[in-house]
Legacy VTK file of the C-alpha trace (Angstrom):
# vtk DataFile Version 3.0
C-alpha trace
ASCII
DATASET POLYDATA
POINTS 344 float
6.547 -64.273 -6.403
5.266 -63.750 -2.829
8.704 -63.279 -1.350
9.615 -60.726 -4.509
7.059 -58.468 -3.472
8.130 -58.745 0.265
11.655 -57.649 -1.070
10.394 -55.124 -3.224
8.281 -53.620 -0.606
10.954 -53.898 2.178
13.705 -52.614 -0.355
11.330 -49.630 -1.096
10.639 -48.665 2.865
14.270 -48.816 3.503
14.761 -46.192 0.558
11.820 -43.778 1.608
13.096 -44.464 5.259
16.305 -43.414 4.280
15.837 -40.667 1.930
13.793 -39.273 4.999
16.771 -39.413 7.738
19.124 -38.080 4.786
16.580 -35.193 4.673
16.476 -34.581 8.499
19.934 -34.702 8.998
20.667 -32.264 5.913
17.691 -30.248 7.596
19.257 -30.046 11.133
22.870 -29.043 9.337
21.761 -26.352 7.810
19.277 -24.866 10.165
22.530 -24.831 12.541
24.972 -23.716 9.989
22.944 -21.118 7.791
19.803 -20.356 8.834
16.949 -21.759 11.481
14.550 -21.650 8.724
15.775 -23.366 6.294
13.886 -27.218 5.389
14.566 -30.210 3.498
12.259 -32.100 2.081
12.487 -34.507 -0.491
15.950 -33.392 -1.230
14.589 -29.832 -2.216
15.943 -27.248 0.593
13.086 -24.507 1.577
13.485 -21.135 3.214
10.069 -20.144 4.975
8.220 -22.593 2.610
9.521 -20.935 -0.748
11.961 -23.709 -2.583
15.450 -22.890 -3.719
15.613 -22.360 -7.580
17.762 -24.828 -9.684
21.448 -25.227 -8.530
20.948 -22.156 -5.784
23.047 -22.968 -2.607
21.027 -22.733 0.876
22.888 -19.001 1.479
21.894 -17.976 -2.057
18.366 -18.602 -1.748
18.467 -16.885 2.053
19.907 -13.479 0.604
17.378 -13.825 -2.106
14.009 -13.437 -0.278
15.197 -11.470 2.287
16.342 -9.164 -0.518
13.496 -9.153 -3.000
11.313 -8.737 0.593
9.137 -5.947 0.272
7.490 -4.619 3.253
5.397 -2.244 0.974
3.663 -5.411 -0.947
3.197 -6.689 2.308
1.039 -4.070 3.538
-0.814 -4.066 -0.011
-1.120 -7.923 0.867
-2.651 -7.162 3.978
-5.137 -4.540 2.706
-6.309 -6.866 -0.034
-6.982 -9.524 2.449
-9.111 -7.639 4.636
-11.010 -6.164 1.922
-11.445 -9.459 0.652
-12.696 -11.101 3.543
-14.644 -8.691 4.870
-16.263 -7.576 1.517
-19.202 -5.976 1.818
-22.669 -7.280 0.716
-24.691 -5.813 -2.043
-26.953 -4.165 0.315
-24.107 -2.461 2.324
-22.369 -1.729 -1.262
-25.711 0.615 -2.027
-25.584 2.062 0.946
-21.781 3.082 0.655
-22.776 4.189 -2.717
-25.486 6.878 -0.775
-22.550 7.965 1.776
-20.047 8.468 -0.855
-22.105 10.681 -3.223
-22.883 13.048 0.153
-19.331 12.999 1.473
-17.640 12.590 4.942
-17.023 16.851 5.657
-19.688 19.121 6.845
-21.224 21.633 4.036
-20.010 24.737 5.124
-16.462 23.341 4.644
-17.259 21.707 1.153
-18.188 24.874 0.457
-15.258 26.668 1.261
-13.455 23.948 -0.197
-15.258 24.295 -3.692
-14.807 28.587 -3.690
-11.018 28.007 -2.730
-10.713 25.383 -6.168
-12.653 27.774 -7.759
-10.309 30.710 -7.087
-7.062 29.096 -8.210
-9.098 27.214 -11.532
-7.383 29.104 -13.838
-8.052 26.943 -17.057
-11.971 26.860 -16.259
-12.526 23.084 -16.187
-13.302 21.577 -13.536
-10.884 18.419 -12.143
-11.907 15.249 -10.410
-11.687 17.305 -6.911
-13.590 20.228 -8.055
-16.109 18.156 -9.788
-16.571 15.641 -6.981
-17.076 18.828 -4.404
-19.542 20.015 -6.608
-21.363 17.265 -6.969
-21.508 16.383 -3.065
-23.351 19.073 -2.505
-25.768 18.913 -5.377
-26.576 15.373 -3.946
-27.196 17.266 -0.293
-29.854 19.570 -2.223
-31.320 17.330 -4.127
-31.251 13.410 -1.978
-33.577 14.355 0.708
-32.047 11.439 2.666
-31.375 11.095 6.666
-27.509 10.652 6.457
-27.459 9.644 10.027
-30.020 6.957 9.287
-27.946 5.402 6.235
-24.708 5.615 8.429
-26.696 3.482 11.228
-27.689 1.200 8.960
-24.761 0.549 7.068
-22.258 0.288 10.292
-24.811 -2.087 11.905
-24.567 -4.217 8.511
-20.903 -3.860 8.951
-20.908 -5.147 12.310
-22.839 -8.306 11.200
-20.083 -9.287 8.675
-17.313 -8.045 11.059
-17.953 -10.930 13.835
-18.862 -13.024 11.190
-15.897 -13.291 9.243
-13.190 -11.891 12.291
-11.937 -15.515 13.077
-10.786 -16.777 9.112
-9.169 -12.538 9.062
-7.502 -12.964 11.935
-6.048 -16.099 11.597
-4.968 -15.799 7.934
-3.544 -12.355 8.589
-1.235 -14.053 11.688
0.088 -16.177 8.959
0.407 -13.789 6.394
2.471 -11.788 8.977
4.004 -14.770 10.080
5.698 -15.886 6.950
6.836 -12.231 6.844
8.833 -12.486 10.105
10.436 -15.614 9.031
11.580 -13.991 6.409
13.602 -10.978 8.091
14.218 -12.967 10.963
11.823 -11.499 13.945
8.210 -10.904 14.825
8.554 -7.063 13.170
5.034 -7.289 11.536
3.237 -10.129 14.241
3.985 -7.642 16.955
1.616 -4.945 14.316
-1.347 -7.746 14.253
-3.298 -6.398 17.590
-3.378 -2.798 15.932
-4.384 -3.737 12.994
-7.221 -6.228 14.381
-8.337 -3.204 16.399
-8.028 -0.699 13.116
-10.434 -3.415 11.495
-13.006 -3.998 14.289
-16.472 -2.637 12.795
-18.303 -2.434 16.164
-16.486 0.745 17.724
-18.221 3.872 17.716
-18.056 6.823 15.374
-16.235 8.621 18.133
-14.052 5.466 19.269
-13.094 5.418 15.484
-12.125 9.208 15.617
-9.632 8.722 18.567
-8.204 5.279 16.721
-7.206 7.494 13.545
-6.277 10.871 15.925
-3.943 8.080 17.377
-2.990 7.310 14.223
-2.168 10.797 12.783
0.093 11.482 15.363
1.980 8.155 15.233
2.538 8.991 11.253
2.963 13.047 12.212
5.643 11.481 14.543
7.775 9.911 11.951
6.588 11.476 8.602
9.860 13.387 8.195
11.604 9.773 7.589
9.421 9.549 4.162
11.663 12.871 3.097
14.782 11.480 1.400
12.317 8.643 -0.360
9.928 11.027 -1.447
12.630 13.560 -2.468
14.073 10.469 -4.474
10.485 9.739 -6.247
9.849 13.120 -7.234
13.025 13.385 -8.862
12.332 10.352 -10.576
8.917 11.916 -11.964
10.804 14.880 -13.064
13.370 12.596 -15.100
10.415 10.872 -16.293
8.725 14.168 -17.462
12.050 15.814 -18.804
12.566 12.624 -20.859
9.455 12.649 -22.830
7.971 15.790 -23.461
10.097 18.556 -21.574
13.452 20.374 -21.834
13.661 21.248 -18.087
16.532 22.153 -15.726
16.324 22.288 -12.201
16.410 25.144 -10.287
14.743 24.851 -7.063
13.728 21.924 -4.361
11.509 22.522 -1.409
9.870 20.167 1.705
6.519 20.913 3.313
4.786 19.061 5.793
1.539 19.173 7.136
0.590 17.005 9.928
0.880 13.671 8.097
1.343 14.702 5.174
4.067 15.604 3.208
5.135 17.561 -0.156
8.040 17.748 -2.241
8.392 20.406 -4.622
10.967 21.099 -7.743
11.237 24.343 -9.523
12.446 24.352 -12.935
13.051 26.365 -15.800
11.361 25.087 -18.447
12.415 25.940 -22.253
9.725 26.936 -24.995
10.056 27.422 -28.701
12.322 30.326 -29.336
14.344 29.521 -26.596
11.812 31.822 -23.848
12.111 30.141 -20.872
9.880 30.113 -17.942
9.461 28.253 -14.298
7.619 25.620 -14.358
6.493 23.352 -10.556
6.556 19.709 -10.547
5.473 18.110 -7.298
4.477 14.813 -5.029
2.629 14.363 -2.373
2.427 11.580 0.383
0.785 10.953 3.178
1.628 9.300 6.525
0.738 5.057 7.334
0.911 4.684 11.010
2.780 1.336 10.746
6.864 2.187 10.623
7.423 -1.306 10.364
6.157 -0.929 6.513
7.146 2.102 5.256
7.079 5.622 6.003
4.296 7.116 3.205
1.958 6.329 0.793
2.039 8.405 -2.392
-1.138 10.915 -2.671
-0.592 12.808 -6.025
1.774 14.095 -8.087
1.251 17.231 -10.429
3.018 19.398 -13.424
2.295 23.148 -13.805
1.513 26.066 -12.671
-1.020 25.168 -10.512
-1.071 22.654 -8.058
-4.901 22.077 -7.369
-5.361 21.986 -11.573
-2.599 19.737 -12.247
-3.294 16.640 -9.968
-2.443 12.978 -11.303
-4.433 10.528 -8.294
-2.069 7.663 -7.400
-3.397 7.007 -3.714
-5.582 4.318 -5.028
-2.533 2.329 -6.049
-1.471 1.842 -2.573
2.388 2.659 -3.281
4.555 3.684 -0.555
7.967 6.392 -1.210
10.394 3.919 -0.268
8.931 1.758 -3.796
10.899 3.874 -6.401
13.514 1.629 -7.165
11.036 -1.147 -7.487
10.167 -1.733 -11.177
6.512 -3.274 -10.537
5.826 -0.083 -8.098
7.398 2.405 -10.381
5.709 1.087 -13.787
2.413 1.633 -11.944
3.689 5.009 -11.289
4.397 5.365 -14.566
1.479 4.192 -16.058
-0.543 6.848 -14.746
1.503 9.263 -15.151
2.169 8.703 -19.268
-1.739 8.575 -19.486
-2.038 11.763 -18.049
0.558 13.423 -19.911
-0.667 12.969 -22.965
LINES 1 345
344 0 1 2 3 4 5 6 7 8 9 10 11 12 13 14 15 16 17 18 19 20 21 22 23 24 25 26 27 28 29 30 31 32 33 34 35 36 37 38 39 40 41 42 43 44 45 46 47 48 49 50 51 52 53 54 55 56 57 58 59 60 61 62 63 64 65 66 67 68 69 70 71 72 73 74 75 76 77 78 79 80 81 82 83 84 85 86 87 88 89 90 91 92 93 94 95 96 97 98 99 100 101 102 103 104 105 106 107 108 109 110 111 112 113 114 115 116 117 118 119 120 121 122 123 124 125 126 127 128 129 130 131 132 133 134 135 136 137 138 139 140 141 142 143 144 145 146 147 148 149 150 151 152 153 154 155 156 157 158 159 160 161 162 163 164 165 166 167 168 169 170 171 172 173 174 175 176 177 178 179 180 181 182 183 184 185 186 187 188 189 190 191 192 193 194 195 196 197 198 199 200 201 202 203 204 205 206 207 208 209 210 211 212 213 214 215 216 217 218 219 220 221 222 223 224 225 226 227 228 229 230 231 232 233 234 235 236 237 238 239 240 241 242 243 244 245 246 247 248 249 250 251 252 253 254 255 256 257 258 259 260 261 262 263 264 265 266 267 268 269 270 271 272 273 274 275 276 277 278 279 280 281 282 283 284 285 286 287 288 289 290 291 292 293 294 295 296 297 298 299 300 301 302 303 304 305 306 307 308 309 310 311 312 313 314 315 316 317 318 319 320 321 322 323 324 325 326 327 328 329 330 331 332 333 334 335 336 337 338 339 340 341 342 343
């Protein structure tokens, strides 16, 4: 019985000992014959960690990911995980709460801000920018708080949680980044993980911060005209989208403006009523400028339908969707989504 086990046992470590050098070898033919990334394990080949599906040969599964790789989600991946890990405590949430309702501009300008809405309000109802100026500087009137003060407080707070938490941020956004670059072959986004770190850091100064995003805006006022043929292709997608549901439209007109870092792309179209009257109608986007290239170009701001831009506004900046996403069906449907709801 004794020398059954010994065989079994011995039989067994050959196996796994083989199955092992079978795996290496396989390994070292295809990381010289397809791709330096690929792995085998177990007899299961891996490209940067993700497995191959059933019956998908070592190239397939290469063209795959780097295909389906989104730099966009990405980015989104890399937002999440810094607001995740750096989340802010109850106490700093109330005091974000306090900065929030008074705003970030000075009061003469929300002021001028609020008139200017006012002037071009032509259906008399106030939308989310109108009403949020408004009620900015109600808050101001009525708060009888030291803004300074709660800024102080809060960034100090920040700061606390900042060199807290830096280490586990920075080393799980180098392998976030990491994986990327093994992906498209290169150390694209790696090469973006100083910037970033120093984008994140909570101790700089108000004015330190100012210069970081005046750096910024002229990195993405640099490049902002490469968002134009994506955006142009979004907002004609919109305008499809629109036309197919609840318009009988026909183009007449497209225009490009661009502000800084921001940029707008306008249609013009004729727009058919009941009778047959016809009468031009604007549908627009807006984006705005990231400063890293090596993601996209521009994140989508707002879109809007009618006659008036500033009356008209459907928010998507909160969705975190860059131009260059409009033939992606999980970016678009989010697109979508808030579009149908506001077209109702």
């Amino acid at each position: 019985m004794r020398k059954i086990l010994v065989l079994v046992i011995c039989v067994a470590a050959t196996s796994a000992a083989a199955l092992i050098k079978k795996d290496q070898l396989y390994t070292l033919y295809l990381q010289n014959q397809v791709n330096a990334q690929l792995t085998v394990e177990d007899n299961q080949i891996s490209f940067c960690g993700i497995s191959a599906h059933d019956k998908e040969s070592p190239q397939a599964l290469v063209d795959r990911l780097r295909r389906d790789f989104n730099p966009a989600a990405l980015l989104r991946d890399v937002i999440a995980l810094e607001e995740n890990i750096f989340k802010d405590t109850p106490e700093i949430e109330a005091l974000n709460d306090t900065i929030s309702k008074w705003g970030y501009q000075e009061t003469e300008e929300l002021e001028e801000n609020l008139k200017f809405y006012l002037e071009h309000n032509r259906n008399g109802v106030f939308d989310e920018l109108e009403q949020t100026t408004a009620d900015m500087l109600h808050f101001r009137k009525t708060s009888g708080i030291d803004i300074d003060q709660t800024k102080d407080q809060r960034n100090n707070l920040q700061i606390d949680v900042f060199l807290e938490r830096k280490q586990v941020f920075e080393t799980n956004l180098h392998t976030l980044l990491s994986e990327a670059d093994c992906l498209v072959g290169g150390t694209t986004f790696v090469d973006v993980s100083p910037d970033i770190m120093r984008f994140v850091d909570r101790r700089y100064s108000e004015d330190e911060v100012n210069a970081i995003i005046a750096e910024h805006t002229k990195i993405m006022s640099n490049h902002i005209m490469s968002a134009e043929p994506e955006l142009s292709a979004f907002t004609k997608k919109v305008f499809d989208l629109v036309n197919d549901i609840s318009a009988e439209m026909t183009l007449v007109d497209e225009t490009t403006e661009v502000n800084e870092a921001s940029i707008k792309r306008t249609i013009i179209a004729s727009l058919t009523k009941p009778l047959g009257k016809k009468e031009l109608i604007e549908l627009g986007c807006s984006a705005y400028g990231i400063p890293y290239n090596e993601f996209g170009s521009a994140r989508l701001q707002y879109c809007y339908l009618g006659e008036d831009e500033y009356t008209n506004r459907i928010y998507l900046h909160d969705a975190n969707i860059l131009v260059e996403e409009h033939d992606i069906d999980d970016s678009w449907n989010i697109v979508k989504r808030k579009l149908l709801a506001n077209l109702k």
